[in-house]
Structure formats: C-alpha cells, structure tokens
N, CA, C and O atoms as CSV, one atom per row, in Angstrom:
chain,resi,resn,atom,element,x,y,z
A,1,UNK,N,N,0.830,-1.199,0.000
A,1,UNK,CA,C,0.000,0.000,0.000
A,1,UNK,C,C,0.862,1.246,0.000
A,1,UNK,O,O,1.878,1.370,0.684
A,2,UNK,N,N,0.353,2.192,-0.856
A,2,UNK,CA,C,1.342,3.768,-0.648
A,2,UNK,C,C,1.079,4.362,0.856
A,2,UNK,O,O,-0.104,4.615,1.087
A,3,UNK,N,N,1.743,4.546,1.609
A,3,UNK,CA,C,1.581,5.689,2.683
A,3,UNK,C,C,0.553,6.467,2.654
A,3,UNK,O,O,0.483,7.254,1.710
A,4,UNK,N,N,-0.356,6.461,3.519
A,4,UNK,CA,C,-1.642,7.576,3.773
A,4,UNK,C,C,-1.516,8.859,4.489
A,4,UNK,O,O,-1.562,8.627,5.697
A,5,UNK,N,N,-1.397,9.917,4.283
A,5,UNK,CA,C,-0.664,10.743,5.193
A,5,UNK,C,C,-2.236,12.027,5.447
A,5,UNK,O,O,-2.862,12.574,4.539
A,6,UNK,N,N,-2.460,12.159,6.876
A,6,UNK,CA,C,-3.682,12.603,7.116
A,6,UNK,C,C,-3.407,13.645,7.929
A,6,UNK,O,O,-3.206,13.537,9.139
A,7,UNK,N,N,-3.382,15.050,7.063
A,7,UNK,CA,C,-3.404,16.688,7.277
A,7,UNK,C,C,-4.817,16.733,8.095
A,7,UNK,O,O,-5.974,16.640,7.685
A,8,UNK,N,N,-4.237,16.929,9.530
A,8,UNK,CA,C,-5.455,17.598,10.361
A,8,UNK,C,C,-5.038,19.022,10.328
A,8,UNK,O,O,-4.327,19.751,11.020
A,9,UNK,N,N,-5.984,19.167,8.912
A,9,UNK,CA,C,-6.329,21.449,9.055
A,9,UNK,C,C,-7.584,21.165,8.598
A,9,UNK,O,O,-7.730,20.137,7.937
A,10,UNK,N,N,-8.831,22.109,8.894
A,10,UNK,CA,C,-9.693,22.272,8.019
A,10,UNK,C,C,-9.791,23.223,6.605
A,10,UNK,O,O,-10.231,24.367,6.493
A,11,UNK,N,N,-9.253,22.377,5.638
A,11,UNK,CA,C,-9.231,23.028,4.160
A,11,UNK,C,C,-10.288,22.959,3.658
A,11,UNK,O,O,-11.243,22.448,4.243
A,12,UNK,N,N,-10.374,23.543,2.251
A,12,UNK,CA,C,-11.813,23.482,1.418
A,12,UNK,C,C,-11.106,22.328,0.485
A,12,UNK,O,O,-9.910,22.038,0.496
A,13,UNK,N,N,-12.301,21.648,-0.453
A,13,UNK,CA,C,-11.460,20.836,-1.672
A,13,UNK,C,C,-9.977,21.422,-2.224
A,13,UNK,O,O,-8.884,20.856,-2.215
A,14,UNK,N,N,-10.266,22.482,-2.605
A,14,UNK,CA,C,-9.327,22.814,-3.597
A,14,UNK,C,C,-8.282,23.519,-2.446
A,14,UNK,O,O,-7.297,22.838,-2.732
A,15,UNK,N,N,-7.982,24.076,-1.753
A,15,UNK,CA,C,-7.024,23.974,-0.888
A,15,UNK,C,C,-6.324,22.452,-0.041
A,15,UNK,O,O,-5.254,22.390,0.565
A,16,UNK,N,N,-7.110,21.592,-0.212
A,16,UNK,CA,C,-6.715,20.090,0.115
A,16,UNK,C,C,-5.868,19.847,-0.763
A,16,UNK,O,O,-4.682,19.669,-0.483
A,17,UNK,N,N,-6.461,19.788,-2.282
A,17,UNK,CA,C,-5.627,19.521,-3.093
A,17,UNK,C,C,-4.288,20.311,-3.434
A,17,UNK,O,O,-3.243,19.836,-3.878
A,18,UNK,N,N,-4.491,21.235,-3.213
A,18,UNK,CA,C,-3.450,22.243,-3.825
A,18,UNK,C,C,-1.982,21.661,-2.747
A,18,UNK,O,O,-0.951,21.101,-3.122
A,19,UNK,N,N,-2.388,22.043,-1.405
A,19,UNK,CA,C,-1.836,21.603,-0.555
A,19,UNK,C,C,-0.964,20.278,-0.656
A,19,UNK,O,O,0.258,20.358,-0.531
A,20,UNK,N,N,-1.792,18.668,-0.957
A,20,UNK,CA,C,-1.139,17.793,-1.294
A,20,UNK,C,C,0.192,17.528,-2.322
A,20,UNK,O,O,1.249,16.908,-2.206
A,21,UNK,N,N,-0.592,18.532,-3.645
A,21,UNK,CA,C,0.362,18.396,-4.516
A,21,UNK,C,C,1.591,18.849,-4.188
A,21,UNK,O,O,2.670,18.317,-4.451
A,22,UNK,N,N,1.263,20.449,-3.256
A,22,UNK,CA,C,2.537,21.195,-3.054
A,22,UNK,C,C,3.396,20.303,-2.218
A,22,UNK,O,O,4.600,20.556,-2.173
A,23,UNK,N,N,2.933,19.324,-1.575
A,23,UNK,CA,C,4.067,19.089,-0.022
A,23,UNK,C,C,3.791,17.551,0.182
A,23,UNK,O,O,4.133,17.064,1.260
A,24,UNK,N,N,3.270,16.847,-0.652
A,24,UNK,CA,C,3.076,15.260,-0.721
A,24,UNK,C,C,2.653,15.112,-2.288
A,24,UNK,O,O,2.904,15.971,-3.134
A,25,UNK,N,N,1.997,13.937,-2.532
A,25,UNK,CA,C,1.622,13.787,-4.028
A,25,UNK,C,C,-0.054,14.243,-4.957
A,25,UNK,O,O,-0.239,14.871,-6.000
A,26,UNK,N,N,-0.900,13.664,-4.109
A,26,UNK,CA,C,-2.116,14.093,-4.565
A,26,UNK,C,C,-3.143,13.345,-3.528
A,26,UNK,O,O,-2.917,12.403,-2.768
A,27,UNK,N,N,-4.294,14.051,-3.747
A,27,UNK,CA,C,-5.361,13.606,-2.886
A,27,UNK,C,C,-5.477,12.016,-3.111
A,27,UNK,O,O,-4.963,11.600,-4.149
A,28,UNK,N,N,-6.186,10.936,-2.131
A,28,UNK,CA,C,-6.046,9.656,-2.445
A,28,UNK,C,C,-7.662,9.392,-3.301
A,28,UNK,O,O,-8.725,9.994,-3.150
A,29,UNK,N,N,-7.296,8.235,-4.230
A,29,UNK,CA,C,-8.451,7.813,-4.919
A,29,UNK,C,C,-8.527,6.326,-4.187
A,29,UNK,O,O,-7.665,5.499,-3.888
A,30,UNK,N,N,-9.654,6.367,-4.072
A,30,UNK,CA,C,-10.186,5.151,-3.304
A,30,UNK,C,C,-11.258,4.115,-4.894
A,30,UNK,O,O,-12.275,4.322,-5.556
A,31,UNK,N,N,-10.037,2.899,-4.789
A,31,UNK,CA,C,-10.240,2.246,-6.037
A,31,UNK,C,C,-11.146,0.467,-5.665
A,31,UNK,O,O,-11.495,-0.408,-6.458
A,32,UNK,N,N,-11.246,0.529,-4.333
A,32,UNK,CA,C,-12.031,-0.650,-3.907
A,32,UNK,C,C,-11.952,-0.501,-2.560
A,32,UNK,O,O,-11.316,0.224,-1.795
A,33,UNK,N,N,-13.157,-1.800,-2.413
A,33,UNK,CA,C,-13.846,-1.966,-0.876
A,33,UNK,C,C,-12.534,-1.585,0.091
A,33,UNK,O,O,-12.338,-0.636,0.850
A,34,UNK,N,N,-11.677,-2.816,-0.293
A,34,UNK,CA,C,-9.885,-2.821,0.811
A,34,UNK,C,C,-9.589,-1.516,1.259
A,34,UNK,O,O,-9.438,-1.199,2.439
A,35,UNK,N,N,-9.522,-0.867,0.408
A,35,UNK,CA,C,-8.818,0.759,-0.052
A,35,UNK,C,C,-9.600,1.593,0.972
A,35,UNK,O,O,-9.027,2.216,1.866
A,36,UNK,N,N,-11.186,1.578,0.776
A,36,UNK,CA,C,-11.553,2.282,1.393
A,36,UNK,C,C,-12.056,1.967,3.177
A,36,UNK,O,O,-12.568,2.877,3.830
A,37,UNK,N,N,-11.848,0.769,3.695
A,37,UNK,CA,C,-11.579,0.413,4.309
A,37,UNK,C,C,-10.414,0.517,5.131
A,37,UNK,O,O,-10.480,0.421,6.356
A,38,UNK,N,N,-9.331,0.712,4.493
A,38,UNK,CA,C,-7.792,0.799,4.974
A,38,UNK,C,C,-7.770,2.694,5.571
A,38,UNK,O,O,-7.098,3.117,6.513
A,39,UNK,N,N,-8.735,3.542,4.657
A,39,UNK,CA,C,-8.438,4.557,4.550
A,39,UNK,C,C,-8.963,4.920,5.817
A,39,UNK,O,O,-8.364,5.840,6.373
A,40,UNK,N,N,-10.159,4.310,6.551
A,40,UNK,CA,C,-11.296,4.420,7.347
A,40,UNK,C,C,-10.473,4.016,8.854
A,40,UNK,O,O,-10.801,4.423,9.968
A,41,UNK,N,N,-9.360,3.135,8.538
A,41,UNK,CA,C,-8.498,2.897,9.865
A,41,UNK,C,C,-7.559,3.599,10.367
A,41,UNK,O,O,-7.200,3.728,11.537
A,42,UNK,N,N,-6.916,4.360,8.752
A,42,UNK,CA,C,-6.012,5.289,9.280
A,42,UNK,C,C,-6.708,6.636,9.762
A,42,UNK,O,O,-6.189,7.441,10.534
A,43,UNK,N,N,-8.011,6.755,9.161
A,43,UNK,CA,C,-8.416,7.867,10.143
A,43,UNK,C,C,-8.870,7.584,10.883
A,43,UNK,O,O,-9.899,8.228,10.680
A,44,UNK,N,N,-9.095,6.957,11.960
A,44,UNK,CA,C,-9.251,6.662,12.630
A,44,UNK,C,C,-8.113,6.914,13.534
A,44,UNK,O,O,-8.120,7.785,14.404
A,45,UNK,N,N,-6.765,5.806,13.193
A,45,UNK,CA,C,-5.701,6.385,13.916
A,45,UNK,C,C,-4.797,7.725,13.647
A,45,UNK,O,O,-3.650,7.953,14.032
A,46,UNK,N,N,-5.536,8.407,12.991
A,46,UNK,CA,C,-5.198,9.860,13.290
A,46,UNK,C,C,-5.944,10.435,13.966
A,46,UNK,O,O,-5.724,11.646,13.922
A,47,UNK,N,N,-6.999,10.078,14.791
A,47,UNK,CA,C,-7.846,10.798,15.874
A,47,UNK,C,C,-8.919,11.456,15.213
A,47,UNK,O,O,-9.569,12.169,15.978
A,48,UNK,N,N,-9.308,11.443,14.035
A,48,UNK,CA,C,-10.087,12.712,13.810
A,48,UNK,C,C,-11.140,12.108,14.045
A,48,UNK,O,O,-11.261,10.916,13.763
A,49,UNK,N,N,-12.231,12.917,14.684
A,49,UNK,CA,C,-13.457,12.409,15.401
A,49,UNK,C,C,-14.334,12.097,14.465
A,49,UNK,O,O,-14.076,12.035,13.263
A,50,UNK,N,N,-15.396,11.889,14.978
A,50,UNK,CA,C,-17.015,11.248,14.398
A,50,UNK,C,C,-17.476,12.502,13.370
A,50,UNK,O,O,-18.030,12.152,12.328
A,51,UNK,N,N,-17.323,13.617,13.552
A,51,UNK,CA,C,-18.005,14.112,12.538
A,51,UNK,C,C,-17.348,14.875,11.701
A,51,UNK,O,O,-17.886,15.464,10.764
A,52,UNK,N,N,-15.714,14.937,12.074
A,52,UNK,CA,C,-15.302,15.128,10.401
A,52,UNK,C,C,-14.521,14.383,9.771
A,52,UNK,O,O,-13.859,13.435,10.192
A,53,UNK,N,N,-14.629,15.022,8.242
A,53,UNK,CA,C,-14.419,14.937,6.912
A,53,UNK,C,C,-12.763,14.605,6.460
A,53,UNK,O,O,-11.891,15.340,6.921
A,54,UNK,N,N,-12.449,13.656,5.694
A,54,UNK,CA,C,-11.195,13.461,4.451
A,54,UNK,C,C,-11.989,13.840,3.371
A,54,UNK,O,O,-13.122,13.466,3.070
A,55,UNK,N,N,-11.037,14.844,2.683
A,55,UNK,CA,C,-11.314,14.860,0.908
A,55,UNK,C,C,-10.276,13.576,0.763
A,55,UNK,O,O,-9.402,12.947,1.361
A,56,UNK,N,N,-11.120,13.667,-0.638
A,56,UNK,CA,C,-10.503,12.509,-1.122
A,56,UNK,C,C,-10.012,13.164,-2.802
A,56,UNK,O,O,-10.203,14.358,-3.032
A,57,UNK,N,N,-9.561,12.507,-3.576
A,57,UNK,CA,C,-9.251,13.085,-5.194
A,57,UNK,C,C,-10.923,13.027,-6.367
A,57,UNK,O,O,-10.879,13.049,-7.597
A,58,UNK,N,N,-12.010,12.964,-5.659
A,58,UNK,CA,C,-12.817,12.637,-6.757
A,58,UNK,C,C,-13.068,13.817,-7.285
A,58,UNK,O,O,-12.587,14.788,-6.701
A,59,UNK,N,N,-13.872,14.041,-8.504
A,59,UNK,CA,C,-14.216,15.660,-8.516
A,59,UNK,C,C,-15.316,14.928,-9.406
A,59,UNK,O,O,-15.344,13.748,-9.754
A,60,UNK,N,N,-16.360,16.126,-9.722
A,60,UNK,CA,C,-17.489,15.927,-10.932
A,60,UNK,C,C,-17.245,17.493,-11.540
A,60,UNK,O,O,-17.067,18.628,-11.098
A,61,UNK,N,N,-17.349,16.829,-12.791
A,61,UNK,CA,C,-17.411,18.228,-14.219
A,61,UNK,C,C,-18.828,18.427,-14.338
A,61,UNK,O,O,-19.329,17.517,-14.999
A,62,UNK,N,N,-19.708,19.328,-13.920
A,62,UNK,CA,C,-20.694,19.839,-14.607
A,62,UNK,C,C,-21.214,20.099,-15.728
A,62,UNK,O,O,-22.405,20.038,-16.036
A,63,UNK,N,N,-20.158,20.449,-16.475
A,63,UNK,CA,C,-20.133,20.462,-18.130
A,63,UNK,C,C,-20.566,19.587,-18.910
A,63,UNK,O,O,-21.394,19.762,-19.804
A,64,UNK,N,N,-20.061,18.656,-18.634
A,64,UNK,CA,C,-19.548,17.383,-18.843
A,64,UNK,C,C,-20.239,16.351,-18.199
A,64,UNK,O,O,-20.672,15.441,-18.906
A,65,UNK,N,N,-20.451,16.316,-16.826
A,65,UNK,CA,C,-21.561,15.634,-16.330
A,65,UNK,C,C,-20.789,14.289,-16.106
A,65,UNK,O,O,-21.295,13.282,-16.601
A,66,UNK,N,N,-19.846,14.192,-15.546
A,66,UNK,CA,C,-19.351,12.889,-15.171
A,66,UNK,C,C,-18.295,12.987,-13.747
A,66,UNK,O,O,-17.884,14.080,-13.357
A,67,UNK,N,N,-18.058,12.132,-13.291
A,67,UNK,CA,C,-17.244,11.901,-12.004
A,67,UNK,C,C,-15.639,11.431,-12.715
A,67,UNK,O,O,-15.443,11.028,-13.862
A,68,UNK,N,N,-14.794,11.603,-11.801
A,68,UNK,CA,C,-13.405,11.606,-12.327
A,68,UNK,C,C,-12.388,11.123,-11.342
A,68,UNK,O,O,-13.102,11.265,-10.350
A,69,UNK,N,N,-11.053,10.573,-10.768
A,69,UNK,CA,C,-9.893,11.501,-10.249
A,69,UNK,C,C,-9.156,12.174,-10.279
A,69,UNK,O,O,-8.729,12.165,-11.433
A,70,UNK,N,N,-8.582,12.929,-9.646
A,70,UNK,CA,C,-7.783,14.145,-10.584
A,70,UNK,C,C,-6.466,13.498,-10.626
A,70,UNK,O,O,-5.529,14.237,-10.926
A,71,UNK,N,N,-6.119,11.840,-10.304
A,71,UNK,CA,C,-5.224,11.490,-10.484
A,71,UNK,C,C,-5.079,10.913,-11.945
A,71,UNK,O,O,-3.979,10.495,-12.308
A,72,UNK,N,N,-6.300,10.881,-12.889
A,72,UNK,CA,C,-6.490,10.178,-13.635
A,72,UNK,C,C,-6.984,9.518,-14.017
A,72,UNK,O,O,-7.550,9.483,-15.110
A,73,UNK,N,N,-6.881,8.443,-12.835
A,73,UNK,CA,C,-7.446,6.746,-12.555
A,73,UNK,C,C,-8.368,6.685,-13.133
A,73,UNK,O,O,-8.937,7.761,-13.316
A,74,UNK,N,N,-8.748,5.941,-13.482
A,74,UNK,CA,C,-10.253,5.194,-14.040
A,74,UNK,C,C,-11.122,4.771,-12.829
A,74,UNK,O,O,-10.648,4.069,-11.936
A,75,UNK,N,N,-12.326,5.183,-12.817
A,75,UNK,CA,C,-13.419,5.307,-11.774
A,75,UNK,C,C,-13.739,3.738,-12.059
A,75,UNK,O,O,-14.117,3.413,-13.184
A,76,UNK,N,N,-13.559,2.613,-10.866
A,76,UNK,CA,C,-13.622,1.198,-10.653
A,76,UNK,C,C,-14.649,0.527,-9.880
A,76,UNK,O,O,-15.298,-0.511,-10.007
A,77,UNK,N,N,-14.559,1.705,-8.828
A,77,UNK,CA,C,-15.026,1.244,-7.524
A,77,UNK,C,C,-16.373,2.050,-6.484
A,77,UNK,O,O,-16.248,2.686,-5.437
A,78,UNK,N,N,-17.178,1.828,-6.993
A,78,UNK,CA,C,-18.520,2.758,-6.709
A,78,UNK,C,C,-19.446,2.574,-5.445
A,78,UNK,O,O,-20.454,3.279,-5.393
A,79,UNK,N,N,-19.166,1.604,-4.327
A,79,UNK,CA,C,-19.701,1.600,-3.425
A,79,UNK,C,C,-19.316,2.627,-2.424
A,79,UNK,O,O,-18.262,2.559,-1.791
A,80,UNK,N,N,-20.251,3.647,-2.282
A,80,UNK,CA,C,-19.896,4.399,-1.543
A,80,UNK,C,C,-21.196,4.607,0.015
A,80,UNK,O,O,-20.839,5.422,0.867
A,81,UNK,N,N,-21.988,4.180,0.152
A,81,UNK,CA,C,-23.060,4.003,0.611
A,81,UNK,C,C,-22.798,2.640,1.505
A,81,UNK,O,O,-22.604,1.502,1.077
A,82,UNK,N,N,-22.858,3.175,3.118
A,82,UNK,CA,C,-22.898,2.298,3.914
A,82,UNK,C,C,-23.731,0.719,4.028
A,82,UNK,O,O,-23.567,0.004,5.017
C-alpha cells in the first residue's frame, strides 16, 4: 500500500488539493472496498473524530456531467453508501 498521510487542518477541496500536490503527491483515490476500508483505519488512527471529513481526489465536471480523479485513474469502484 502507498503511505496515507492525514493533514489535520480544516481546508476546502481545492485547498486540500493544492496543498497535497505542493508538499506530498495528490489527494487519495479510493479504487475498492480494501482501499476504502484501509483509509477508514487510518483515520481513525489519526484521531479525527465522528463528525469530520477526508477529501478525497474525486471531482465531478458539470459540463460534462461525469465523475473523475484528478489522479487520472479510471473510476472502478462505486460503493460508496454504507
């Protein structure tokens, strides 16, 4: 697995991202169940409580009308709903 590295600031999306790129690599894309599971432990062991938030890399184009990562990736893994 790549290293998960979990910035406790409260940013907006696009300051999350900007941020990552500048001083790590990019927001994480969560590509299956494992993944997002794994992601759910490390926040966890970074303390951040019950009611907040990780961005993650997804974005949607309005234009365009579709979901994306801004890493690229090809969108795989769609369970997002408890």
């Amino acid at each position: 697995r790549t290293p998960l590295i979990v910035i406790i600031e409260e940013k907006t999306w696009r300051e999350a991202l900007w941020f990552c790129r500048q001083n790590h690599v990019d927001l994480v894309s969560v590509q299956s169940e494992e993944m997002q599971d794994w992601l759910g432990v490390v926040t966890q062991n970074a303390f951040i409580n019950v009611t907040s938030r990780v961005w993650i890399g997804l974005r949607h184009t309005c234009a365009q009308g579709f979901w994306y990562w801004v890493t690229g990736e090809t969108i795989c893994y769609q369970n997002w709903a408890p």
